[in-house]
Structure formats: C-alpha cells, structure tokens
PAZAVEX-485552 format. One line per 4 residues: for each residue x, y, z of C-alpha. Coordinates in Angstrom, 3 decimals, decimal comma. Example, Ala and Ser with C-alpha at 12.3 -4.5 7.8 and 13.67 -1.06 7.14 Angstrom:
<pts>
12,300 -4,500 7,800 ~ 13,670 -1,060 7,140
</pts>
This chain:
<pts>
96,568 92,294 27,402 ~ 93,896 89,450 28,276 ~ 96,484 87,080 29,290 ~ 100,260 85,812 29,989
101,674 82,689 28,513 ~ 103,293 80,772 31,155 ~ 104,070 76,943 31,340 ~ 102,249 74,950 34,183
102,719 71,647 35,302 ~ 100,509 68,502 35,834 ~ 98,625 69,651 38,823 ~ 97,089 72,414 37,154
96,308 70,005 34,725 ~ 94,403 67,736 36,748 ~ 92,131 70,574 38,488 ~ 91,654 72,006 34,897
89,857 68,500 33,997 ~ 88,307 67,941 37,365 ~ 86,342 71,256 37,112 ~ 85,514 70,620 33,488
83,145 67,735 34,644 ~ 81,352 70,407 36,074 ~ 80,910 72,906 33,605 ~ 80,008 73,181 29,779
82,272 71,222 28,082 ~ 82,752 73,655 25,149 ~ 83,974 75,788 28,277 ~ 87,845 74,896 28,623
90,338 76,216 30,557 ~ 93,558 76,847 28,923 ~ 96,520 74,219 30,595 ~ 99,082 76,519 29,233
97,824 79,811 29,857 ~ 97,723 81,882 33,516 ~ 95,133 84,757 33,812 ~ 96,413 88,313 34,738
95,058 87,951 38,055 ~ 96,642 84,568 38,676 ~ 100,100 86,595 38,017 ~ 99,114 89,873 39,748
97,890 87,397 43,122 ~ 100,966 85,229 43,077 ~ 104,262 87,432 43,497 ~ 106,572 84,380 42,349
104,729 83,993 39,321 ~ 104,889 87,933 38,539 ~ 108,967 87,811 39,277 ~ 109,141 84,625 37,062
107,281 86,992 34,321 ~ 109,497 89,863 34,776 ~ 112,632 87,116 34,559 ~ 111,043 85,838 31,679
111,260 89,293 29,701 ~ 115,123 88,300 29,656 ~ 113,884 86,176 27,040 ~ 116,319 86,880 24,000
118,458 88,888 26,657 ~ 120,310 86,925 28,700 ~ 118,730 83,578 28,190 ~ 119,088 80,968 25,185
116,706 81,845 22,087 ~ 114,043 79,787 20,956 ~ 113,089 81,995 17,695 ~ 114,813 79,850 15,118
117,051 80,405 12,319 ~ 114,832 83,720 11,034 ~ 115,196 85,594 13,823 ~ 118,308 88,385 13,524
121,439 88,285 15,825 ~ 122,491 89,572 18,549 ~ 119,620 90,735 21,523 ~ 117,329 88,047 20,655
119,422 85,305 18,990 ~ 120,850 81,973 20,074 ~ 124,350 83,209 18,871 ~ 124,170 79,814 16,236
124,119 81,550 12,815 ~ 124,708 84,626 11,614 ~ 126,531 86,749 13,781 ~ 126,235 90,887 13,267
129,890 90,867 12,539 ~ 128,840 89,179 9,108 ~ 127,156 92,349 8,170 ~ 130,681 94,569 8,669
133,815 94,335 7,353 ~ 134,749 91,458 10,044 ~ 133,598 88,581 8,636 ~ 130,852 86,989 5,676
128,630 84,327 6,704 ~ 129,672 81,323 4,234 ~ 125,925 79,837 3,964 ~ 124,711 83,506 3,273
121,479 83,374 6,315 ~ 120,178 86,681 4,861 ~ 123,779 88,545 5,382 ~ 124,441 89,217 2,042
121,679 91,735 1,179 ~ 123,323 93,699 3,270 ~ 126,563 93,461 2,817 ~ 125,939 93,729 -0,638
123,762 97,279 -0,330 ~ 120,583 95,575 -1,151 ~ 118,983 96,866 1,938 ~ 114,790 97,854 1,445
112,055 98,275 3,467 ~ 110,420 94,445 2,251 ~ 113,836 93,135 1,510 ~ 115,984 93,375 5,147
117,527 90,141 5,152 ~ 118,368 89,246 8,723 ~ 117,341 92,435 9,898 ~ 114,118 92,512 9,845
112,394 91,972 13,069 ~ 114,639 94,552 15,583 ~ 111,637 97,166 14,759 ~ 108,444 94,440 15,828
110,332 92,505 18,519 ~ 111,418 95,337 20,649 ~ 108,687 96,960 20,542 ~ 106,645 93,563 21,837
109,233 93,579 24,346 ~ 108,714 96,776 25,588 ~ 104,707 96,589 25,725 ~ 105,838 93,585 28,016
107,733 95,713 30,113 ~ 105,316 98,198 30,293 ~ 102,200 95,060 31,578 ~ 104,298 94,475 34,354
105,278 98,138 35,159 ~ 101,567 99,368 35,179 ~ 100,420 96,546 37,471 ~ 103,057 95,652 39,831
101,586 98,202 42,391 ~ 98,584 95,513 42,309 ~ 101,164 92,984 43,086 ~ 101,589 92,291 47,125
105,447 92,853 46,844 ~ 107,340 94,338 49,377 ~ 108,497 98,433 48,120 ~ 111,925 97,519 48,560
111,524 94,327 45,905 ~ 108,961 96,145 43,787 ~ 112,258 98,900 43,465 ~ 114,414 96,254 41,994
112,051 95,035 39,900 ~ 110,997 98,058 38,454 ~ 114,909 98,722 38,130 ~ 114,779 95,406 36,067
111,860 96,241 33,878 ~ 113,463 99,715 33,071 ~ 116,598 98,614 31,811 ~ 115,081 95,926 29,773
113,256 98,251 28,165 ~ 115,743 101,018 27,760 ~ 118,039 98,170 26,083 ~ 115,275 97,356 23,758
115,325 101,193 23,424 ~ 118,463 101,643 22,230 ~ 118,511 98,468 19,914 ~ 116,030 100,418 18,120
118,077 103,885 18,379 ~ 121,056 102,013 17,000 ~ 119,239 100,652 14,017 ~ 116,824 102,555 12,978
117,571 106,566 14,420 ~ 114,837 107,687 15,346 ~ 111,870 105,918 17,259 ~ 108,256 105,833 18,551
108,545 106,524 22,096 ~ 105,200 104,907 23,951 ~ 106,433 105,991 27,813 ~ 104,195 103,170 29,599
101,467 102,870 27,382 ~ 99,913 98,964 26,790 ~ 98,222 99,120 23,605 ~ 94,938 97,235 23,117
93,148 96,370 20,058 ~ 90,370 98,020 21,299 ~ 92,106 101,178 21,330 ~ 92,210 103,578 17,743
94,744 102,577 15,710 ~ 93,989 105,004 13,586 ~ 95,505 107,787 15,971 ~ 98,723 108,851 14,352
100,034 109,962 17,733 ~ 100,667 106,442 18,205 ~ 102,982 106,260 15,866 ~ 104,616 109,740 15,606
108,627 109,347 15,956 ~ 110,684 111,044 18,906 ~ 113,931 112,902 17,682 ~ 117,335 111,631 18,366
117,924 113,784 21,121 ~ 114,440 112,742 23,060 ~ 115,003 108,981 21,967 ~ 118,292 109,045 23,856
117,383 111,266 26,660 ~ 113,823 108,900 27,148 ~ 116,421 106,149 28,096 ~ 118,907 107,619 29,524
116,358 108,554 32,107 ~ 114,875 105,044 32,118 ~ 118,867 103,659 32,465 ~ 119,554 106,373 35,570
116,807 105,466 37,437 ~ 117,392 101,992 36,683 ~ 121,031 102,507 38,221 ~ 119,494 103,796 41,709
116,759 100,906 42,164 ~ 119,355 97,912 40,702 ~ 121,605 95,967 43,240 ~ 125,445 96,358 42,567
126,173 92,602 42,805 ~ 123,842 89,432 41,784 ~ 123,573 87,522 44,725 ~ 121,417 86,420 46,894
118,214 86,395 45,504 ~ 119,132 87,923 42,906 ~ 120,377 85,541 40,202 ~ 123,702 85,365 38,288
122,347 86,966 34,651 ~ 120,086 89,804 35,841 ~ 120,412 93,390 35,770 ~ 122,908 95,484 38,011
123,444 98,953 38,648 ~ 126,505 98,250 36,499 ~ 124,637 96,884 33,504 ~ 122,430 100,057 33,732
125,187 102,496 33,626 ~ 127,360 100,673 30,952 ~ 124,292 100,573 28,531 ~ 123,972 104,590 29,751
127,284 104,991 28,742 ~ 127,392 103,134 25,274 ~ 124,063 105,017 24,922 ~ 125,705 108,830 25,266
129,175 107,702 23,199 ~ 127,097 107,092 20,428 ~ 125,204 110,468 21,020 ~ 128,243 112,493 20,658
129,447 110,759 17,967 ~ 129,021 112,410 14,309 ~ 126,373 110,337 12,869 ~ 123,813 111,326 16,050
125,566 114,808 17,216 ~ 122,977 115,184 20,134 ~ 124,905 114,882 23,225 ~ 128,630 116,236 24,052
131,872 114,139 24,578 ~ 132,237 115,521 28,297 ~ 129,094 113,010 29,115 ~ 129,863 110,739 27,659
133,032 110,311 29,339 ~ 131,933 111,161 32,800 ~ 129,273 108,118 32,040 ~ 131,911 105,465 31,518
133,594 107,328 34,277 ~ 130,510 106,597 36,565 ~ 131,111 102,649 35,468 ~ 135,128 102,793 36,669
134,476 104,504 40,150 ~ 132,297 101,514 40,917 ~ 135,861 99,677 41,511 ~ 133,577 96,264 40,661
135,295 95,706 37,683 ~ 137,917 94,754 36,357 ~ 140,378 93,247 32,674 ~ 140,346 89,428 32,947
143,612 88,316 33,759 ~ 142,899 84,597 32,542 ~ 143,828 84,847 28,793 ~ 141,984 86,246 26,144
140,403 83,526 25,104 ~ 139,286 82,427 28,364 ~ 137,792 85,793 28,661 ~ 134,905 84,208 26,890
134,661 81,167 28,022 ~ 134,321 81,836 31,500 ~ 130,834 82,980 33,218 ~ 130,323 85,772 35,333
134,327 86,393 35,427 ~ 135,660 89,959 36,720 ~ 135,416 91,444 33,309 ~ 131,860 91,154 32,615
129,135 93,674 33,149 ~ 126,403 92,078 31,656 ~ 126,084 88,722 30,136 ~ 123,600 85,975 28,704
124,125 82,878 30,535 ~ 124,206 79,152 29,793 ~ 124,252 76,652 32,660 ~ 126,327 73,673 32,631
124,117 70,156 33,118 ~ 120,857 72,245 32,606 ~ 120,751 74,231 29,231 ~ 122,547 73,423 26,159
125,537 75,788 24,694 ~ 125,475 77,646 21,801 ~ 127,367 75,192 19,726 ~ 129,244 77,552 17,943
131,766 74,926 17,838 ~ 129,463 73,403 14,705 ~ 128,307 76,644 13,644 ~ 131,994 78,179 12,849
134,160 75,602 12,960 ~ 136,218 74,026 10,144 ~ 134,689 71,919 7,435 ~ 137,111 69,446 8,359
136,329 68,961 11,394 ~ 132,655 68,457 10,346 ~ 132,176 72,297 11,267 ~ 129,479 74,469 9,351
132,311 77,098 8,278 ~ 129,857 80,054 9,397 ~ 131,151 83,259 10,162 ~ 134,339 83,359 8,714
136,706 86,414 8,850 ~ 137,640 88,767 6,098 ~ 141,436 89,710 5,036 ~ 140,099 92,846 5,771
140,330 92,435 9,527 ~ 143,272 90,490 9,648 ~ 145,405 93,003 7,748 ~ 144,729 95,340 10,673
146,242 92,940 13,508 ~ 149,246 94,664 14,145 ~ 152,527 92,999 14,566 ~ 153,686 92,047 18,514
155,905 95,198 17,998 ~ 153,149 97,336 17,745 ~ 153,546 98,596 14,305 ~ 151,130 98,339 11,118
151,812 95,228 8,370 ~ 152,345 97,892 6,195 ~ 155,377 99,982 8,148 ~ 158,656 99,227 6,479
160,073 98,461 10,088 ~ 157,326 96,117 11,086 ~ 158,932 92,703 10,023 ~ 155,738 91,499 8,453
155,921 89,217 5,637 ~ 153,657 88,393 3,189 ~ 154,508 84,894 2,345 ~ 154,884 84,260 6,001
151,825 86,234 7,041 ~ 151,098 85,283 10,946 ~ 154,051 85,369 12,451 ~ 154,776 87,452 15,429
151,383 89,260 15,109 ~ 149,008 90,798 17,800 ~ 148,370 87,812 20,168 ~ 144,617 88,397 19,963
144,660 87,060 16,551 ~ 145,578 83,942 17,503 ~ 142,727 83,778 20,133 ~ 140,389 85,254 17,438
141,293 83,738 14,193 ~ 141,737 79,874 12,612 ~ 144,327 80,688 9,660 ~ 146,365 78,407 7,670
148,577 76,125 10,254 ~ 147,127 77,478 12,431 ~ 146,905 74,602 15,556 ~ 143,200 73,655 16,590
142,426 70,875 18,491 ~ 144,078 67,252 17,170 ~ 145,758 69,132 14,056 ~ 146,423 71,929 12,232
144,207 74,242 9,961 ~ 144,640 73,328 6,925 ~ 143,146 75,641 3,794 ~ 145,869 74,751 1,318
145,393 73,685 -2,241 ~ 145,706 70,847 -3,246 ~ 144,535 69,007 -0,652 ~ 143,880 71,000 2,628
141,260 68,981 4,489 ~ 139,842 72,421 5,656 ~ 139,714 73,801 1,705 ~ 137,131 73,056 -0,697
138,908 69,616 -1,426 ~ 138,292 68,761 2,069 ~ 135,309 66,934 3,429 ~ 131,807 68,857 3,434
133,047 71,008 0,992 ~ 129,756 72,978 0,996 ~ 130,846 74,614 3,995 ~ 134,404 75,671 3,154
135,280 79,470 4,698 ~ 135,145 81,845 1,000 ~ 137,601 83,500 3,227 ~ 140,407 81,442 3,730
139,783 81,863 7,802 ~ 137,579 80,300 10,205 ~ 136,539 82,327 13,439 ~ 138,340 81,127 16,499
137,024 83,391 19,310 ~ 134,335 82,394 21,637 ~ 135,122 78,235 20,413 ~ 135,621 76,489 23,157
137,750 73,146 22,422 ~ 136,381 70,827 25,232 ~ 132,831 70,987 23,466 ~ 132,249 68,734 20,540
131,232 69,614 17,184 ~ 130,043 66,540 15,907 ~ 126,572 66,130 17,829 ~ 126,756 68,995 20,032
123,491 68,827 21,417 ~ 123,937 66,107 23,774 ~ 126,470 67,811 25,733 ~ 125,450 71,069 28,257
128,110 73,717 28,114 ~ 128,653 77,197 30,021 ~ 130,173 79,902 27,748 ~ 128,371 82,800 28,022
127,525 85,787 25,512 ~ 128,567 88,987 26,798 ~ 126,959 92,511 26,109 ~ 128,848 94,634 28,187
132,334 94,397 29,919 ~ 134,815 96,565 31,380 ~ 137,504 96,916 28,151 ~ 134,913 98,800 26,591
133,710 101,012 28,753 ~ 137,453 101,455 28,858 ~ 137,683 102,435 25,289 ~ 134,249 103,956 25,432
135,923 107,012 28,126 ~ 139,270 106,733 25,862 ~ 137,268 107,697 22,684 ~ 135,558 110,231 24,820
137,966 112,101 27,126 ~ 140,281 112,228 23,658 ~ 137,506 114,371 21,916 ~ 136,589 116,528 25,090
140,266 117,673 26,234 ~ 142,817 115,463 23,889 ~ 144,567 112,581 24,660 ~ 145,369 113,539 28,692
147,145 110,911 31,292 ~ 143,765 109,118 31,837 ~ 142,974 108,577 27,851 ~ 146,503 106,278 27,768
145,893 104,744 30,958 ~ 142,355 103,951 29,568 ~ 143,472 102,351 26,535 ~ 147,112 100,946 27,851
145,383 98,935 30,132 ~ 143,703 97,025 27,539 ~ 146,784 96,937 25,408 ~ 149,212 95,481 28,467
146,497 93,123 29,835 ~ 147,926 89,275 30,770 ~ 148,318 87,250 27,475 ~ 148,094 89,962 24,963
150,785 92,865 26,259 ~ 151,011 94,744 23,203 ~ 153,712 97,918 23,385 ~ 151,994 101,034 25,436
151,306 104,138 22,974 ~ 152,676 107,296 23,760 ~ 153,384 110,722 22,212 ~ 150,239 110,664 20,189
148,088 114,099 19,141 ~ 144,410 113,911 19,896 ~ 143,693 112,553 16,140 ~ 146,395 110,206 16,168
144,966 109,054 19,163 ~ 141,309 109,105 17,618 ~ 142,782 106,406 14,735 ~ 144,451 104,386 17,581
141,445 104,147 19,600 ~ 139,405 103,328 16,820 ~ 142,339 100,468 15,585 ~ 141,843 99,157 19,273
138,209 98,959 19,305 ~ 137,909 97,235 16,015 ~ 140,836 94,377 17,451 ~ 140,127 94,016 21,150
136,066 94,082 20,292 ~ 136,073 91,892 16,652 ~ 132,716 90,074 16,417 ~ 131,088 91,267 19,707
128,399 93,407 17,666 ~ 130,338 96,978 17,948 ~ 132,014 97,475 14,629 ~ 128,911 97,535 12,412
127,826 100,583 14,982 ~ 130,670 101,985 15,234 ~ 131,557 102,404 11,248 ~ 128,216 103,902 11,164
128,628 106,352 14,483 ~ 132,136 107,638 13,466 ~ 130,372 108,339 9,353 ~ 133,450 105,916 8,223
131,295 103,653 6,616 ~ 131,114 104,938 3,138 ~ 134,956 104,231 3,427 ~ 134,850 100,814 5,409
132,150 98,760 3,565 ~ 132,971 99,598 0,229 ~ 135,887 98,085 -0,474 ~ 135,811 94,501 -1,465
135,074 91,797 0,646 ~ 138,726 90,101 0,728 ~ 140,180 86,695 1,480 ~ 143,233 84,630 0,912
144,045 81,643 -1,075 ~ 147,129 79,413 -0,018 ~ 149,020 77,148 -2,650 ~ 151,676 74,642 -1,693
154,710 76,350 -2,559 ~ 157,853 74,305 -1,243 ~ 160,031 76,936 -2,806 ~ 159,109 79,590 -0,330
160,385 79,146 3,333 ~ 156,893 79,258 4,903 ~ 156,093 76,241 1,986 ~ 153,218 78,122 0,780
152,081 80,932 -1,702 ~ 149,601 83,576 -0,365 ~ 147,540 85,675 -2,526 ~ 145,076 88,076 -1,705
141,646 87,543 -3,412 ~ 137,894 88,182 -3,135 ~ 135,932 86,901 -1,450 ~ 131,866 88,269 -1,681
131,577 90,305 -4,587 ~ 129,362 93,719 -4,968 ~ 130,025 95,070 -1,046 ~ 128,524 98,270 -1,419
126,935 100,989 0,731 ~ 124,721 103,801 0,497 ~ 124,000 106,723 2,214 ~ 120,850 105,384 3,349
122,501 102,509 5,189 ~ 123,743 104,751 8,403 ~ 120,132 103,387 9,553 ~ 118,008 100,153 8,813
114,754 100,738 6,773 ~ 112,123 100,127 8,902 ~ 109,834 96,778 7,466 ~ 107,232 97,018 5,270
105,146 95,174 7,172 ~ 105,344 97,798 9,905 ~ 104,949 100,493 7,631 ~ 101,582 99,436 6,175
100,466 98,027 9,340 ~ 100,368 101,796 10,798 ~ 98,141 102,774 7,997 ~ 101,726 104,270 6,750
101,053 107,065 9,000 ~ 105,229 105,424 10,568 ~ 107,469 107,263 8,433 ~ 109,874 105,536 6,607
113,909 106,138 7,196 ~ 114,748 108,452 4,205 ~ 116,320 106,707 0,985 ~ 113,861 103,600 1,351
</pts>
C-alpha cells in the first residue's frame, strides 16, 4: 500500500504551500493524502484508521445508490429483505433479478460488489495488523485494537461465507501490484469447513482482546467481546445447518450459550418498535450508529413510507409474510379455531405486525393508511402514484414518526441499524439445543422469552416434539427478525428455499365494499411476477469482473 486516504484540515494545507515555494513546483504534496509513516508515527491517526475501517459497518455509507445492502449500505434503498419472500422493492434498485431467478455472474443486480468490497476491506485490516507493532502503542491498546481489526475482518469473512460458500482465505497477506498475479495460490478457495474455522479463530481471539462494555475510551459503536461472540455464534448455526453441514448443533449452541452467560444482555422492555429506535438500548449487541445534531438519519421515513405522505413506497411487504403473523391467540390464519377473517384481515393479530407493517387503516401519523380503490390517497389514485406499494403494504418497522419525510435531510436523527442483538442469539441456541437433544426446558425458555416480551406477549408454546419445535422456531425467526437481513440466509441454510421463493410474489387489493362489516373487499393478488429459484441460488455467483480479473484461475460457484 503506498498510502492512506485521510482528510486533513487547513493547517496542513498551509505548510503543504509554504514548502512548495521551496521545491519544484511540479513536486506537490498531496492535501488529502497522509503517508504510511505519518500514520505509523502518530498513534491517533493509526486508531482514527482502524475506526475508519467501520466504514460501511457501523457508520453511515457514502457509496451511493449502487452499492448492495446491508454491511456497507446507508439502509436508504433496497433492503436484503427485498430479495426474500418479505418484501419487493417497488422502484425495482436491481432486486428483481433476483427475485426473479435471473441471477449470473455479469448480471447480479444489487449483489454485486459483497465479493470486491470485502475483500478491500480485509486487505485494510490486514495494513493495519502487519504494522501496528511499528506503531508506539501501549500492548494493552495494541490488544484491543488488534481485537478490533480481527472482528472486522472476520465479519467481512463471513459476509463472504454467507454469499458466496466458499472463499479465498489471504490470512494477513497485503497484496501489491508488484507482486505475481499470476500465482494461482492467490486465488485458490478454502473449503467450507476452513472458511468457517479461519474466522471462528479470528472471532475467539477477538473475544479475549475486546472490552465487554464501550466506554471510556472506547466509543459507543465499536466492537465488544459480545459482538465477537454473537457473530461466532451466527457463524457456527449456519455451519450446522443443512446447506453448510460442517460443524455440529452442540457448538453451535454452547456459542450462543457463551453470549447468555455474559448476563450483559438483555429483551428490550420498551416496545417493539422502540426496540429500533433507540441507540445502544439493553438489547443490542452490535449496532451502526447515527448521532443526533451531528450525522444525518437514514431517512427511511422517505425511502418506505406511503406515497401519500410524499413517501418513496420502497420496500414494501409481501402477503406472503403477513399471512404468517399469527393471531394474538397464538394460532395460524388458517386453523379453524383461530378467529381470523378474511374480509376483516388484521384484527387481533400478532402485535408485531402492527409495529412492522402499514396495512389498510392502518393509523400512521395524522391519518390512516389508506390503499383502497377508488380513491385511497395511499393507492395508485393517490398522489405520486409512481411510488404506490405493488403490495398493498408499506413497511412500518424501523420508521420513526418524529422524523419528517418531506425534506429529511435537514433534520439529524438517532435510530440506529442493528446487526446483532440478544432475541437472536436467543433463537440462534433455540434452533440449536432443539437439533442437539430436542426441545429440553432451556429450548422453551429460549424462545418463550421472546414470545412473552413487554408489548408483544404472545401465548408460551408447550408440548411440542423436536420437529414441531423446529417449524415453530423457524415461524419465530421469520416474525420477530422480518427485514433485519436473516430470512434470505436462513431459507437458504435450512435448503427451504426451493419451497419459499417459488411461489408467487403476493399482495392484496382492497375495494370499498360497504356491504361487508369491515366496509371493504380483500382479494389476494400478485404482485411481482416470475419469482423463481434455482438450485444454483443457495450461493451468489461470484462477478465477472472478478472472475476475469484473476486470469479466471477464481473458480466460479457451480451453475453460473
């Protein structure tokens, strides 16, 4: 690496000219750029450079509208859930390819820069791991840091793992252009088992340098010994699971274990929908932050929200999802017992689909949701018409009511984005104690807990036989964890997705009907047309682009 990027200010500036009067004037210092040794000599500018790697982590985004969701993204657009059967993204933003099985290696839609970005991220990580011993940081710092650089990397690690299968595992090597490219060491891929293992040992080391709490000097945002063994612990469910069948259910379980015994966390109390509004709240493990008065919010207020309200109509949930919100009784829409109706669909229904969903009548803000015909001002006949939900249903989760949505940007908000909190490493031992010994005393508390928590108290399940209890955790997964980036992963983990994502793509349309006592006709319909998926699918293709750029000496994911 010659050099790092790094803002400066005027002062630096200033010197840059004054020295230029004494030197060739085709000889320019860079205003904008700071030499390796000007990081390696300052230790404040080498921490700010190891912060910095939190860039697309836990920090806002600056990539712009092509850059994929999730790790990385400003949480405006697209969201991952648009590529599942959770939602569609209205205004398409390179979601349909996929949801559509038009997935290839120089066709990826939004997902096509998880392969190039992590691995930029974790040559990054591995600058400031091979020269921090030149740094003149104290060993107890240098620890935490190197804590810090390892899970960033290990998280990049596993984005890659989750995607893709298989990856190129570089250890700490910085690649140089100097170097031969032409070596196809460089660009052999590591099997599922190593790829895991690699960072699971990055993640447990991690866990022993990393502070348990941020304080101090060590900001609200940044790594803990939590964050390491949560992303451990998501990291081994997934490797027992069926798709990856490297790892064993008893590890995985005594990994979200390790999370619970740190008696740090805790279920938000608040309400469910204040569960994501509030920053750094008892719940969270790991979050991306946005201060009030300093950064701007994620406006996902205009992103999602209603075209009536001048909202973009984003991500908009399918009929798929909400079919699958059970009733407050605790029983399926489609038990005989459950008192659902059809013509008076939300009614008495999970309370997190309240907090999660915008449905017809539905109350937001000054009025109600209106996506009746003729006439709903949150329909097609409404105003901005472009941006009407195909769905029938506008997300409600994460919105938070005291930002605007006309002219967001002038306003600084606080709501963060969280990666890991405690209700799923919750689920994440439920799913795993269930398939290592059956559903035992610990497997209900798991999962009760999330069911009976403050605003949501849904009936306790009991009685259950260790597959019953596999379909229940999964049900509880895909409610208490719609649109926080698991369901696409976990459709794929559990080999479901054959069944999941190729069914239509459903919605609902709502006529005035004064005849019926809700005053309205529903009808299912659909909504996206051609959801289909392959075999192929379980993992991304890697792009193109990276393919030929290896001399295509990178193999390619099979069926690409």
């Amino acid at each position: 690496m010659k050099s790092i990027k790094y803002t400066i200010g005027g002062l630096a500036l200033i010197g840059t000219l004054l020295s230029a009067c004494k030197k060739d004037f085709l000889t320019v210092t860079s205003t904008s750029v700071l030499t390796n040794q000007s990081i390696l000599s300052d230790t404040t500018l080498f921490e700010d450079y190891v912060i910095n790697r939190y860039l697309g982590v836990t920090l806002q985004s600056k990539e712009g509208d092509s850059s994929p969701p999730g790790f990385g993204r400003g949480f405006e657009y697209a969201l991952w859930s648009s590529v599942s059967d959770e939602s569609m993204y209205t205004n398409n933003d390179g979601t349909w390819v996929q949801q559509q099985g038009q997935l290839a290696a120089d066709n990826t839609g939004i997902a096509g820069t998880f392969w190039a970005r992590s691995y930029r991220s974790i040559r990054e990580c591995n600058y400031a791991l091979n020269t921090i011993d030149s740094t003149g940081l104290s060993k107890s710092h240098k620890n935490k840091l190197i804590g810090e650089l390892e899970f960033i990397r290990a998280f990049r690690y596993h984005d890659l793992i989750r995607n893709y299968g298989k990856v190129v595992l570089i250890g700490n090597r910085v690649t140089q252009l100097t170097d031969n490219l032409q070596d196809p060491t460089l660009f052999a891929r590591a099997s599922l088992a190593e790829s895991i293992n690699y960072a699971v040992a990055q993640l447990d080391d991690a866990a022993q340098k990393l502070p348990l709490n941020n304080d101090g000097s060590w900001a609200l945002g940044r790594a803990t010994k939590g964050a390491a063994l949560a992303l451990k612990a998501r990291l081994l469910l997934y490797a027992a699971s069926p798709l990856y069948n490297v790892g064993t259910w008893t590890a995985a379980a005594a990994a979200a274990k390790a999370v619970m015994d740190l008696n740090k966390y805790s279920l938000y109390q608040g309400g469910y929908t204040q569960l994501f509004l509030t920053p750094s709240n008892n719940e969270i493990i790991f979050e991306r932050l946005y201060y009030p008065n300093t950064a701007p919010h994620t406006r996902l207020e205009l992103a999602n929200g209603p075209n009536g309200y001048n909202g973009w109509g984003g991500n908009t949930p399918l009929q798929n999802l909400v079919d699958d919100y059970e009733m407050n009784n605790g029983k399926a829409i489609t038990d005989a017992a459950s008192g659902y109706d059809a013509q008076n669909p939300y009614v008495n229904r999970d309370p997190r689909f309240y907090a999660s969903i915008l449905y017809n009548g539905a109350p937001y803000r000054s009025r109600s949701v209106e996506t009746f015909l003729p006439g709903g001002q949150d329909s097609n006949q409404g105003p901005s018409n472009w941006n009407t939900s195909l769905t029938g249903y506008y997300l409600r989760k994460f919105l938070n009511d005291a930002y605007p949505i006309d002219n967001p940007w002038s306003v600084a908000g606080a709501q963060p984005w969280i990666y890991f909190r405690y209700a799923e490493i919750l689920l994440d031992y439920a799913e795993a104690q269930n398939e290592a010994v059956g559903p035992d005393a610990t497997v209900y508390q798991a999962i009760n807990s999330v069911r009976a928590r403050a605003s949501v108290a849904m009936p306790a399940l009991s009685g259950l036989s260790k597959d019953d209890m596999r379909l229940a955790i999964r049900h509880e997964r895909r409610i208490e964890l719609a649109f926080e980036e698991h369901r696409y992963y976990d459709v794929r983990r559990w080999q479901i997705a054959a069944q999941t994502e190729n069914v239509p793509a459903y919605g609902i349309s709502v006529t005035v009907n004064k005849a019926n006592p809700s005053g309205y006709t529903y009808a299912q319909k659909v909504a996206l047309t051609g959801r289909a998926f392959k075999t192929q699918h379980y993992w991304l293709p890697i792009p193109l682009t990276e393919i030929q750029a290896s001399n295509y000496q990178l193999k390619q994911n099979d069926g690409y």
